[in-house]
N, C-alpha and C positions, 0 to 999 in steps of 0.2 A: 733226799730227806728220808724219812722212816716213813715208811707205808702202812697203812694199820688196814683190816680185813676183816669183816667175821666168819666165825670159822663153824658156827651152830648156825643152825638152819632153823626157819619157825619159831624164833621168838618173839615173842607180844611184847613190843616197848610201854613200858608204862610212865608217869611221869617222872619217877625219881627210880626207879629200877635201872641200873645198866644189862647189856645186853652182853653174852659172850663176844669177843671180839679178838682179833691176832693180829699179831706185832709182826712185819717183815721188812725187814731190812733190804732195801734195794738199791746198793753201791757201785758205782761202773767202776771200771777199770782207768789205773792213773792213765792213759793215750787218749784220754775225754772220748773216746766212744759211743754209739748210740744207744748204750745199757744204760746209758745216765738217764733214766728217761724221767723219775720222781726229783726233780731239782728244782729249788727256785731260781736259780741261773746259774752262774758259773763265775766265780769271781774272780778279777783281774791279780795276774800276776805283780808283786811288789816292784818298786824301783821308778822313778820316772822315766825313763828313757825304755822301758819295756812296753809292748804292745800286749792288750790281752786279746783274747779269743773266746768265742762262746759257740760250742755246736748245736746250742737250742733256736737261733737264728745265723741268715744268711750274712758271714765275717764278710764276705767283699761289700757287703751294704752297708757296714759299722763305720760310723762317723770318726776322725780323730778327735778322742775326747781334749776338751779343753781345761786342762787344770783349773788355769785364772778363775774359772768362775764357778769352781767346786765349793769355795765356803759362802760366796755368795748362794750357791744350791741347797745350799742345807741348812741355811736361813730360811730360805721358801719352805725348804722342805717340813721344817717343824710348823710354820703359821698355818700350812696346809694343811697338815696331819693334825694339828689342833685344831683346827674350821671342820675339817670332815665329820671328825668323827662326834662334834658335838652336835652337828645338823642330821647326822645321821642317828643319832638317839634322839633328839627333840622329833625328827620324820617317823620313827619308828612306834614314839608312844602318841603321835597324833594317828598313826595306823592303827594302835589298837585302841584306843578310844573309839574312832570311828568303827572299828569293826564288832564292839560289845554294842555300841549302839545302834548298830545295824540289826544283830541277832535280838533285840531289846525289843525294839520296831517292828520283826515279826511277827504278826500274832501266832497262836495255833493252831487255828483254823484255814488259814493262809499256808503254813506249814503242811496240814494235813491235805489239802487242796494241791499243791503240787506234787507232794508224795505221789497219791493218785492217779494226778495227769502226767506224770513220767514213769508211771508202770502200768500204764493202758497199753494193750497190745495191740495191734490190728488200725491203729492209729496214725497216721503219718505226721505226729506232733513235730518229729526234728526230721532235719535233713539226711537223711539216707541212714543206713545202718553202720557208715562208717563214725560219722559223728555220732550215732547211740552208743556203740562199740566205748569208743572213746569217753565220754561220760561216764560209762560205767568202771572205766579202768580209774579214770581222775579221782571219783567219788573214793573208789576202793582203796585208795593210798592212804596212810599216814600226814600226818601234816607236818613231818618232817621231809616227806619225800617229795611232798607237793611245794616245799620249798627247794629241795636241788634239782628238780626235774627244770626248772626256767633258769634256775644258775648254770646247770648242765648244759644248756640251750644255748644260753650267752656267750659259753664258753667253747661251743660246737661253730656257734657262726663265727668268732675271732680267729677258729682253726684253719674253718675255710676259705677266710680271707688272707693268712698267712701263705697258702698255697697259689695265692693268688699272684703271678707274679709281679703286675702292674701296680701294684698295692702292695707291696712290701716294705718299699722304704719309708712309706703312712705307719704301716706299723710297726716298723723300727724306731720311730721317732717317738707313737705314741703310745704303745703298746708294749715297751720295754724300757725298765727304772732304772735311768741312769743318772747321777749328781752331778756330771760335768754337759751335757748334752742339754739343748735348746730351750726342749722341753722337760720342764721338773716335773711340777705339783700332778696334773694331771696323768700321768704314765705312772706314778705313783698309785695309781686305784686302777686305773686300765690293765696295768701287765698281772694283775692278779686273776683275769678274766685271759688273760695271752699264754697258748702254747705252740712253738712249733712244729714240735716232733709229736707223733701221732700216739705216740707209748706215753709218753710226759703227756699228754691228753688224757688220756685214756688212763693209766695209772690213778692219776691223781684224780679222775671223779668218782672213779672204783673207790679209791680211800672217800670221798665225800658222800657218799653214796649209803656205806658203812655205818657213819657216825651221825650222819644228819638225824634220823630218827631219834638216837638217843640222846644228844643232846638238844634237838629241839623238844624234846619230851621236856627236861629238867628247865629251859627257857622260855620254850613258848616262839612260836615263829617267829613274831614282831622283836625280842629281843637277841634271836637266833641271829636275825639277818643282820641287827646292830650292830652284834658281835664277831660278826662272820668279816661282815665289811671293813670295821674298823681293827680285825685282827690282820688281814691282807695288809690295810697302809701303813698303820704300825710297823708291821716287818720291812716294808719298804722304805718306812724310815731309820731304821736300825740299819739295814745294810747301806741307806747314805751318809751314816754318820759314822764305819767301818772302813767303807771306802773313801771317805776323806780323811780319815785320820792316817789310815795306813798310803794316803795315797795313790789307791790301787783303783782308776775308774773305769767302768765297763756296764756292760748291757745287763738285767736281770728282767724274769718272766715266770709265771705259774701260778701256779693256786696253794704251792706247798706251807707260804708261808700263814696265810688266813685257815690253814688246815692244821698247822701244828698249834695255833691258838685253838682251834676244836680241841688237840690229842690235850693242851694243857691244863684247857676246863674242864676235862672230863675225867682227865687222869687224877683232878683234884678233889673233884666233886666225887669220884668212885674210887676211891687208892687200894681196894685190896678187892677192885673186880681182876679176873683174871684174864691176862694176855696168852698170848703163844708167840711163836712163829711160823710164817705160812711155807707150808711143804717139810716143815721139820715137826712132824707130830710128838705130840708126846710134851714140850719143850714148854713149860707153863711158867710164870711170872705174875706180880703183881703189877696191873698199871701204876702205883707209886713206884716202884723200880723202871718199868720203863719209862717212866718219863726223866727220872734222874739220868739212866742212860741215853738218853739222845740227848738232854742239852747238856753230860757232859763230852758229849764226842761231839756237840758244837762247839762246844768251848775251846775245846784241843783243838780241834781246825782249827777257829780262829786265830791261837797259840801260835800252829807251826805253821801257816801259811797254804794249810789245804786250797788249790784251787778250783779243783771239780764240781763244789755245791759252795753255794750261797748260804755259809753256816752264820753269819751274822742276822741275816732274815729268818732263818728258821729259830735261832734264837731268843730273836725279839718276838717271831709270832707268839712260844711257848709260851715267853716270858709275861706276854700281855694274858694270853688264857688262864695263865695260874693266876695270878692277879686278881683276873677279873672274875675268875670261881672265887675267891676269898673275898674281896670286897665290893664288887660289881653290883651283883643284885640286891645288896643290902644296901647299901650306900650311894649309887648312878639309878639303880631301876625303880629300887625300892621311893626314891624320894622324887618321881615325878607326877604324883597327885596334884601338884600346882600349877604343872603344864597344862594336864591334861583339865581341870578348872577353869583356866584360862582360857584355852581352848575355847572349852564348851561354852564361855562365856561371848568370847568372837564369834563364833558361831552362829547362837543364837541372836545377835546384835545384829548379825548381817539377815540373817532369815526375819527377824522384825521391820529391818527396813526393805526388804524383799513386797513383805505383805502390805504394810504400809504404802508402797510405790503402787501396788498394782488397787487397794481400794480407791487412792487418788483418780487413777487412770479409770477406774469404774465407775 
């Protein structure tokens, strides 16, 4: 997929400000090679009687997919991507409910009171000075970076169980989206947390790394992570409704595609911040041009039958982010004041019968 980067240094994200940022194209070579490293998988070759391949996981561990039950998968595949992604917005605004009412509940004297007692010196308040160390780096993040620092993490432990080799064919099954394979619904949101190869790793948190500030600045963490999560399955389900139509089924994994819904919201949301490309200085664009140019070099893929990248999920991720900058926040984020009512009205119902039990008991 397209790799995004920034390429300025020390800029202060604000919330609707974008950040300088660079566009770099990171394409292998057609012998599927380990340059492929930014994919969201590798898509099977057309034809029935063809085998495909994918060098982001272990080919002698690839199940023979089973046509028969490809439209049966992409049934699942849509009830699921519909279930997920509404449980993941209703979880998202009962997070931030709970977390305005957290900060609500602090007084400021309480507030003031621990400021205090965690810059007292000479104090053995925390455990050693590794955990101070650490607190102070946590504190000093953005709260965009304090959201990809645990997705980073997620995505660090799935790596090292891919190396794992007693454990590979667990996550082959479950940790890489295929429409013909055992498992659907679930490897649909797992492989977006799955990379093999160490670059395909590492690449793509470098691109999440980038953009997480800026657009969790314009979102807000709790709708960042809604839109993060649900731009991942999304793509996963566009590449099974690709691969079943063209008949082409095979393994897919990464985070590229929950990240090109990042480049689509962002690029929508900011269309005349300026891009580059990395290592080709000088080389500026607007992100509404790049984003026009990556999903139409998805499109052609999907056209001539590229099979190096998974241009059906990268796609669909874009396709959900542009979307979701135009009528997301207005229309899905904007109108969950009745949830979170709700909520608050369960809530308190339960904490009434809470107090009630225990004056009984008293």
């Amino acid at each position: 997929m397209t790799v995004l980067s920034r390429i300025v240094r020390g800029v202060q994200f604000s919330r609707y400000v974008p950040p300088n940022i660079s566009l770099c194209s990171c394409f292998g070579k057609g012998n599927g090679s380990p340059t492929t490293i930014i994919t969201r998988g590798i898509r099977q070759p057309r034809g029935r009687n063809r085998q495909g391949g994918m060098n982001l996981a272990p080919n002698e561990l690839i199940e023979t997919p089973n046509e028969n039950n490809m439209s049966r998968g992409l049934i699942k595949s849509f009830i699921f991507a519909s279930g997920f992604c509404s449980a993941t917005f209703l979880a998202a605004t009962i997070w931030q409910y709970e977390s305005v009412r957290s900060r609500l509940q602090q007084s400021s004297w309480t507030s003031w009171a621990n400021q205090q007692w965690h810059n007292l010196e000479g104090w053995q308040h925390k455990e050693g000075e590794f955990r101070k160390a650490i607190n102070e780096w946590w504190n000093g993040l953005s709260e965009g970076q304090k959201v990809f620092w645990p997705i980073c993490f997620f995505n660090g432990v799935v790596f090292a169980c891919w190396n794992k080799p007693t454990l590979q064919r667990t996550m082959l099954r479950y940790f890489c989206s295929n429409p013909a394979a055992r498992a659907v619904c679930w490897p649909m949101f797992l492989s977006t947390f799955s990379h093999f190869a160490f670059f395909h790793f590492a690449m793509n948190m470098y691109v999440l790394h980038s953009f997480s500030s800026g657009v969790c600045g314009s979102l807000g963490r709790e709708q960042f992570v809604a839109m993060y999560l649900s731009g991942g399955v999304i793509s996963s389900l566009a590449s099974h409704t690709f691969k079943v139509v063209m008949k082409c089924p095979g393994p897919s994994l990464g985070a590229s595609g929950a990240i090109m819904a990042l480049l689509g919201f962002f690029c929508t949301q900011h269309p005349n911040a300026q891009l580059g490309i990395v290592f080709v200085p000088g080389l500026n664009f607007s992100a509404d041009m790049a984003l026009k140019g990556v999903m139409c070099l998805d499109a052609v893929g999907m056209a001539l039958g590229w099979r190096m990248f998974d241009h059906a999920a990268h796609l669909g991720g874009a396709l959900f982010g542009l979307i979701y900058a135009s009528y997301g926040p207005k229309y899905i984020w904007g109108n969950t004041q009745h949830i979170k009512k709700k909520w608050h009205d369960i809530r308190n119902g339960i904490n009434e019968k809470s107090e009630d039990k225990k004056r009984k008991e008293d």
